[in-house]
N, C-alpha and C positions, 0 to 999 in steps of 0.2 A: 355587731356581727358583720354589719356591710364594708365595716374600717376593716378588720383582721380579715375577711377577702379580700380587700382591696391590696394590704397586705402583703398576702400569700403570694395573689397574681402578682406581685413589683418582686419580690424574691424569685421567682420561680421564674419569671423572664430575665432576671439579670443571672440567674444561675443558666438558664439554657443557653443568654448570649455570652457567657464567659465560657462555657463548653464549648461550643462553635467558633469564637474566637481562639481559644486553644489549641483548637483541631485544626485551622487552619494554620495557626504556627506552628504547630508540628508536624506541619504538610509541605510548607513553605520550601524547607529544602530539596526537597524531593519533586517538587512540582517546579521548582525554578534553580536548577542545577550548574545553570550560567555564571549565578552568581555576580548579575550585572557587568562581568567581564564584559569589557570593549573591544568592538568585532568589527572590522573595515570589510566593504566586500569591493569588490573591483568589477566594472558591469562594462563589455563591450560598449561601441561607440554608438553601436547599432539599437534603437531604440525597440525594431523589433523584438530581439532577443532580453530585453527587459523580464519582462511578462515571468519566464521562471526564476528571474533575482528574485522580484518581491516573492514570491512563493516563496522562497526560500529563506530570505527576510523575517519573513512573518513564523514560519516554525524555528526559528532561532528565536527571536523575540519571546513565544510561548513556551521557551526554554531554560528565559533570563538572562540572555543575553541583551548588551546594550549596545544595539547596532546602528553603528555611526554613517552618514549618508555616503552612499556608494560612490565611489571614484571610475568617471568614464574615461576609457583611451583604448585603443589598439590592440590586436591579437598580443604581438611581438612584447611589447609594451607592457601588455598586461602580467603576462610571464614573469618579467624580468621583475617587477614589482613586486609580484608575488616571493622572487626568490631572494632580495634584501627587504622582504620584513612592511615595503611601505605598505601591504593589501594583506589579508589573512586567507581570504578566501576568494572564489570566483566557480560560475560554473557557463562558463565559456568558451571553454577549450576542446576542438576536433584531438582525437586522440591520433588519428591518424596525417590529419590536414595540418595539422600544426606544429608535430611532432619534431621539427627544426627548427620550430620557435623555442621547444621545449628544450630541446638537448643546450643548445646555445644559453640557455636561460640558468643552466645547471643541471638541469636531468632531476632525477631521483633523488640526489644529492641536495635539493635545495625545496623540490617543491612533490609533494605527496598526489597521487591521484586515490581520491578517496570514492568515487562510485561513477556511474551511467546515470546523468540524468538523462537525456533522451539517447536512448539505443536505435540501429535499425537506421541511419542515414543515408539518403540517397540524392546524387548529384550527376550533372550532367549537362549533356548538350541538346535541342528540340530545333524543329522547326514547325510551319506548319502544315498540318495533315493534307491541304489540298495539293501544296506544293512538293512534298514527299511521295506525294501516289500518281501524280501527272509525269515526275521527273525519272523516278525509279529511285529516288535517294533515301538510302536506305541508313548510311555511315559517315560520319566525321570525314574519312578519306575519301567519300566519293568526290568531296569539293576541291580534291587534286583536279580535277576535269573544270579549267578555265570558263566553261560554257556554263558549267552548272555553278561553280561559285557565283561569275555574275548576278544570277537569281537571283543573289541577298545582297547587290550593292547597294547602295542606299546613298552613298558621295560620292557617285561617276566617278571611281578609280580604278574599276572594273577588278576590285576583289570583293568578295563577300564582307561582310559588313556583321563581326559577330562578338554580339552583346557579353561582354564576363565580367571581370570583376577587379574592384575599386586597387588598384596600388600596394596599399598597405593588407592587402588579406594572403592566405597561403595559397587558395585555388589561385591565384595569376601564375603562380610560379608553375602549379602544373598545366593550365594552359598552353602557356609558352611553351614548354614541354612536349607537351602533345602537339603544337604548330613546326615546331623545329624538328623533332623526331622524324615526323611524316612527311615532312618539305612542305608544307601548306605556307610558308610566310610569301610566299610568292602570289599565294590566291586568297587568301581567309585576313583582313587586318583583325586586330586585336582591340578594339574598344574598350578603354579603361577609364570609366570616368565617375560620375557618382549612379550607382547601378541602379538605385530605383526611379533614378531620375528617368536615366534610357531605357528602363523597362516600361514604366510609364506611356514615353512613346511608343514602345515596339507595341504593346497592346492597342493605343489607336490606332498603328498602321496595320494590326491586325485584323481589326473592325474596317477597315478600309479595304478591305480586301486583297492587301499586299504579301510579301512573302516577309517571313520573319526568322532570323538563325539567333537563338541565346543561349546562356548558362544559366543553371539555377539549380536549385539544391532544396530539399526539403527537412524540417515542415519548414512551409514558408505560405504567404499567402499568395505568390504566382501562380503555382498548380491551382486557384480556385478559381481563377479564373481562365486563365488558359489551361482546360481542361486535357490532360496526356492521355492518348488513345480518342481521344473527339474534338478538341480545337487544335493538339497537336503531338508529335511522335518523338519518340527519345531515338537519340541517334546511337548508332552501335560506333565503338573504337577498337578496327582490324586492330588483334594481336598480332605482335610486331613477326611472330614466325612464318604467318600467311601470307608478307611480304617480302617480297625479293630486295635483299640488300637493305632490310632495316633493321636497325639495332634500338631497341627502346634503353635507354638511361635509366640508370640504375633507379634516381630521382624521382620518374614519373613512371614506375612498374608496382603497378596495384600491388599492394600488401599482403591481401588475402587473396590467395588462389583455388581457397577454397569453397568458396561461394558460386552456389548454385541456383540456376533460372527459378525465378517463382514458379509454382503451379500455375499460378492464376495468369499465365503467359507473358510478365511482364520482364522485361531485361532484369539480368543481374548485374550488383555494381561492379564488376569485373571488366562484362559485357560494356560498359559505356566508359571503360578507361579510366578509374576511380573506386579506389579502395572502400570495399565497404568500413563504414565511420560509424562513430557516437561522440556525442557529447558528453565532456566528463565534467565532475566536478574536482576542483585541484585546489590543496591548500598550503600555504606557507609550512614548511617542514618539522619546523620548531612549534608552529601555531598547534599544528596537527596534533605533536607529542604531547602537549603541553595541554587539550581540550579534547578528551576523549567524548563527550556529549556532544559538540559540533558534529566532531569525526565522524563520529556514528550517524547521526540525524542526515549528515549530506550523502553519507552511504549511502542510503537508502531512498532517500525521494528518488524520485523518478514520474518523467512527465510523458504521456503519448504525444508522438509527434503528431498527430492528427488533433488535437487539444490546442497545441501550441498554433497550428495552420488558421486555426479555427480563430483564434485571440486574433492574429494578424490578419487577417481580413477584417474583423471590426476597426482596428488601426486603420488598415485603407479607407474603409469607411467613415471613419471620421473621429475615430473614438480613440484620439494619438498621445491624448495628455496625459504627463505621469500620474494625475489622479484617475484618468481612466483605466491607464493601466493597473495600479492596484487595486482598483475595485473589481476587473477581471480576475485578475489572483484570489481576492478576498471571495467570489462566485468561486471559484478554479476549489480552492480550500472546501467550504465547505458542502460542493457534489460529493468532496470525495473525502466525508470528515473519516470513516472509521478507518480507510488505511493511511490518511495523514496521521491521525493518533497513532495506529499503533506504528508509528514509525517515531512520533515522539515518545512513547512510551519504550523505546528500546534504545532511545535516547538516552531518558532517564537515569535507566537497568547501567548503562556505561561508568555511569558518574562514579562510584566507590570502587570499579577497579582500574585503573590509569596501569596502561602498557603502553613500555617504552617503545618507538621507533625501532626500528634495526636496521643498518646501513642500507638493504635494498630498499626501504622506505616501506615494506609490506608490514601491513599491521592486521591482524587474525581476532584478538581477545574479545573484541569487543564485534564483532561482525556474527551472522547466524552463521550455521555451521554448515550449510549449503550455499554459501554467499559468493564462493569463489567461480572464477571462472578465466577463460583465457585467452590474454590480449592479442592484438596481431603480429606479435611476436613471439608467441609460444610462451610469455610468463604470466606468470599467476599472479591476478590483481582482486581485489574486491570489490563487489559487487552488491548493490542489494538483493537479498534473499526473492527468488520468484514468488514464494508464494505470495512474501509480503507487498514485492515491488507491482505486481499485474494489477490490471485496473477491472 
């Protein structure tokens, strides 16, 4: 009797692991719809802005995709890679900030804007708060007044001395913009060197008690420490109508007009000379047509900018290396497993019906049916669904 149970139990366990083994190959496609396709992604130079690649890495991978290590280089650069083929994907791109990266790169025609990973961007000029309420400096253009640029010299040239941004990024170009428009090149130099390097110091010379003028832009980990509204104030940029005899460039004339002040008192991006932005994610045009499960999955992530601020202050802190960095992602994933699922799980749903491109590069089939929305140009782009995309 103890042999024909013993038996029983060896049949009965090799029949339940052959059920379960079956059940998972019969799941296999459907759980891994990638189909080990090979997937480049292309990740800014910028090691901050990592933190939502692997994110986004990592839900491709859970897709089945076989994602080959990220290639790092430049806005400009990245674009253009994207649009012969050498990157598939990237979610690096200011939809606004960059947008002359993008047109030069082929536009529409080469390279797809597939969703908002972080919406809601804000960017601009500060100083700080003691120095703003002693002076009356309220604006960008106050530093036309020779006496008051001084302030922020910093290399006895007796211009102000103001921190922006690296060469190769697209805010220089509105910078200069805004210094040339308003005649400031005469009092404001332009500081372009590696930015977190002079931010770095602009922070001890703020702990020092000195005066400090810079750019910066969120999420970032700057505002964590130099606190806006309490270590220091965003500067307003006079529209060009309230001045006499200025003309703003076509180039540096905020996008959106129609952005309105927070409640909660703080400038709008208008107000500080700077299109209100988001970050997109943008893919190879052919890649796009050709992988409606990507497409769909990068539609839809989406990261809070206040997540991403959050990550980059542990980087200050010390937590810089790419395995730190994915192990923030890999924490980042699973706070927030049930709507990273159902963002793969709509992934999935994509894989059995593939819709073709259409010249404008707008693609609908596979997106929710409240997913649209519309870019700073008045056309219609996709979007992750709010209900799904809200944290």
């Amino acid at each position: 009797m103890l042999k024909i149970a013993k038996a029983l139990i060896g049949i009965w366990v090799l029949t339940a692991f052959s059920q379960i083994t079956s059940a998972a190959s019969d799941e296999a496609p459907q759980l891994l719809p990638g189909n080990d396709i090979s997937i480049t992604p292309i990740f800014s130079s910028l090691p901050e802005e990592h933190f939502r690649g692997e994110i986004a890495i990592a839900g491709l991978k859970e897709l089945g995709y076989n994602v080959l290590p990220a290639k790092q280089t430049g806005y400009a650069t990245m674009l253009l890679a994207l649009a012969y083929g050498d990157g598939d994907f990237s979610i690096h791109m200011w939809d606004v900030l960059h947008n002359d990266f993008f047109q030069k790169a082929g536009g529409s025609d080469k390279i797809f804007k597939a969703g908002n990973i972080i919406p809601g961007l804000k960017q601009g000029y500060l100083i700080d708060k003691k120095t703003a309420e002693k002076y009356a400096i309220n604006s960008l253009n106050d530093l036309e007044d020779p006496e008051k640029a001084a302030i922020f010299d910093t290399d006895k040239d007796g211009r102000a001395d103001l921190i922006g941004c690296n060469p190769d990024w697209g805010c220089k170009d509105i910078i200069e913009g805004h210094l040339d428009t308003y005649g400031l090149k005469k009092t404001v130099s332009h500081n372009r060197g590696d930015y977190f390097a002079l931010m770095k110091a602009t922070i001890k010379r703020h702990k020092s008690g000195k005066p400090i003028l810079y750019y910066t832009w969120q999420p970032q980990w700057i505002s964590s420490i130099l606190k806006p509204g309490k270590d220091v104030v965003w500067l307003t940029v006079e529209p060009p109508e309230t001045l006499e005899g200025v003309v703003l460039q076509t180039s540096t004339t905020p996008a959106n007009t129609n952005s309105k002040a927070p409640s909660n008192g703080e400038k709008s991006a208008t107000e500080l000379g700077f299109a209100e932005d988001q970050i997109k994610a943008v893919m190879n045009l052919k890649f796009a047509t050709d992988n409606p499960v990507a497409r769909t999955f990068l539609s839809l992530l989406q990261i809070p900018a206040a997540d991403e601020s959050a990550q980059n202050l542990k980087m200050m802190r010390g937590e810089k290396s790419p395995e730190d960095i994915q192990r923030h992602a890999v924490r980042w994933i699973k706070k927030n497993r049930k709507t990273f699922d159902e963002w793969l799980e709509q992934a999935r749903e994509a894989a059995p019906a593939e819709q073709a491109v259409s010249p404008s590069s707008e693609i609908t089939a596979t997106q929710p049916e409240n997913s649209e929305s519309t870019d700073q140009s008045g056309q219609e782009t996709q979007t992750a669904s709010a209900a799904v995309a809200s944290q």
